[in-house]
C-alpha positions as CSV (number, residue, x, y, z in Angstrom):
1,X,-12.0,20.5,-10.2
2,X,-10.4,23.2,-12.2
3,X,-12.3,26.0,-13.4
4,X,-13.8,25.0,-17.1
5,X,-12.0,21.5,-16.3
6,X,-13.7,18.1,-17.3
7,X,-15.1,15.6,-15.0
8,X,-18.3,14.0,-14.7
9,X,-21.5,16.1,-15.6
10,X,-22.3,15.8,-11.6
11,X,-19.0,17.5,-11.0
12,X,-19.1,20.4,-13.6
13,X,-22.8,21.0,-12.3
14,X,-21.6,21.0,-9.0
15,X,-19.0,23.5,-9.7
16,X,-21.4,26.2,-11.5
17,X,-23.6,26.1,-8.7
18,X,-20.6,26.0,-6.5
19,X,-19.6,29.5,-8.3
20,X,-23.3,31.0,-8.0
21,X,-24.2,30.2,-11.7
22,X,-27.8,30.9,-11.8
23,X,-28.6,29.8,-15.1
24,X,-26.3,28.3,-18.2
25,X,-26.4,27.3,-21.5
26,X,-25.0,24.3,-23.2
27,X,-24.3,25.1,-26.7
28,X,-23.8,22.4,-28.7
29,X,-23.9,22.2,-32.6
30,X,-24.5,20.2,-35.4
31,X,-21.8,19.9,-38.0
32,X,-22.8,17.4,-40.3
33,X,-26.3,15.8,-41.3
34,X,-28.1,14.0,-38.8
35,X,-26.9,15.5,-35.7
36,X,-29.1,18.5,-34.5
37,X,-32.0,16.6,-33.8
38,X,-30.2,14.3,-31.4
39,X,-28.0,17.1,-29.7
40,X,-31.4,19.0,-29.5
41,X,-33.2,16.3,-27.8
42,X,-30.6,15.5,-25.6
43,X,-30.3,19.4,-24.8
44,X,-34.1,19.6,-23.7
45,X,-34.2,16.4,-21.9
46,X,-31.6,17.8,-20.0
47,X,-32.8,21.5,-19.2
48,X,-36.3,19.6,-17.9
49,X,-34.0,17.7,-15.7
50,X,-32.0,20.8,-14.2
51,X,-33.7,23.9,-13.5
52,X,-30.5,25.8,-14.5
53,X,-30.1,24.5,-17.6
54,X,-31.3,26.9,-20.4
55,X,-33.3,24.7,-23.4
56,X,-30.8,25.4,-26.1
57,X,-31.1,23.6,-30.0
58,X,-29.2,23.4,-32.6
59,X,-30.4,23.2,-36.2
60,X,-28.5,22.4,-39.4
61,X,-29.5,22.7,-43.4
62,X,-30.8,19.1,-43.8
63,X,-34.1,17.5,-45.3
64,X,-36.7,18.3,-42.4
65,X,-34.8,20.6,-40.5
66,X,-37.8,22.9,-40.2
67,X,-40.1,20.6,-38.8
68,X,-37.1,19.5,-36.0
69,X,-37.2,23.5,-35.0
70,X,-40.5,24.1,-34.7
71,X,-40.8,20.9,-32.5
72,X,-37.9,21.9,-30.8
73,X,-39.7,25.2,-29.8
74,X,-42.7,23.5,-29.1
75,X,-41.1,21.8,-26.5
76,X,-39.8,24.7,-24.6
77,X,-36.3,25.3,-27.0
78,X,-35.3,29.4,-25.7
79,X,-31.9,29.3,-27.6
80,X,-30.4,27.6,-30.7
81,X,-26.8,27.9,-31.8
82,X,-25.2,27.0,-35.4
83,X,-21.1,26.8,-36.0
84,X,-21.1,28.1,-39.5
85,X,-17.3,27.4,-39.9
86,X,-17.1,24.2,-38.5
87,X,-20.4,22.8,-40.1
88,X,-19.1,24.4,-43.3
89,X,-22.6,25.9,-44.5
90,X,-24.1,29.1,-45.0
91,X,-27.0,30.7,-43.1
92,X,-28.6,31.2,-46.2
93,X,-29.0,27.4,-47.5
94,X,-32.3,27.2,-49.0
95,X,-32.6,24.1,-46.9
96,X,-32.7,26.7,-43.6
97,X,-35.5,28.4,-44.7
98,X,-38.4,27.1,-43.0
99,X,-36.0,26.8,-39.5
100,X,-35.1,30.6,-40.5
101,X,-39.3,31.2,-40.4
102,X,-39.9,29.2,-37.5
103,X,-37.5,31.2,-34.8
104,X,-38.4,34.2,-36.6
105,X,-42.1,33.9,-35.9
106,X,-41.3,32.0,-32.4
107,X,-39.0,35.0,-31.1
108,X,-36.4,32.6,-30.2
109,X,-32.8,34.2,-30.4
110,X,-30.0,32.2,-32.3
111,X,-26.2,32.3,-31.3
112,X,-24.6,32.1,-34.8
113,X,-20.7,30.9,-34.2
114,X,-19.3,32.3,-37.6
115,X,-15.4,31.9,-36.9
């Protein structure tokens, strides 16, 4: 497999560990409503199952989104990362401030993709 190439998750798994990868993250991000709990979930389901996998959220400025992050963090969530440019929002939606608060007061660090 080429380096950064596709195949299965088995394969791309194989390959970091292959190269010496200690630990990764998978960054995904929500860009429209309803998406950041799922990719969350799916993202921590997924770091319990390999031990290199860093927890990693996402988090987008929807009804409930604070009460998604703090169970997020709650269940072991180390990393969150927003797309500001593709999900077309600001970091300063009102609807973000209670996430804002939670990984504030958690310590949890948050990759913010702005272009």
């Amino acid at each position: 497999m080429a380096a950064g190439g596709g195949g299965t998750d088995e394969e791309r798994l194989a390959f970091l560990r292959a190269q010496g990868v200690g630990l990764f993250a998978g960054l995904s991000y929500a860009h429209k409503p309803g998406m950041a709990q799922f990719l969350t979930d799916w993202s921590l389901a997924y770091a319990d199952e390999v031990p290199e996998a860093i927890a990693t959220g996402t988090f987008y400025p929807e009804p409930g989104v604070g009460d998604y992050v703090v169970a997020a963090i709650e269940a072991g969530c180390q990393l969150f990362k927003l797309h500001l440019q593709v999900g077309d929002f600001d970091p300063t939606d009102p609807l973000l401030a209670d996430a804002w608060d939670a990984v504030a007061m958690a310590g949890v660090p948050v990759i913010v993709h702005a272009g």
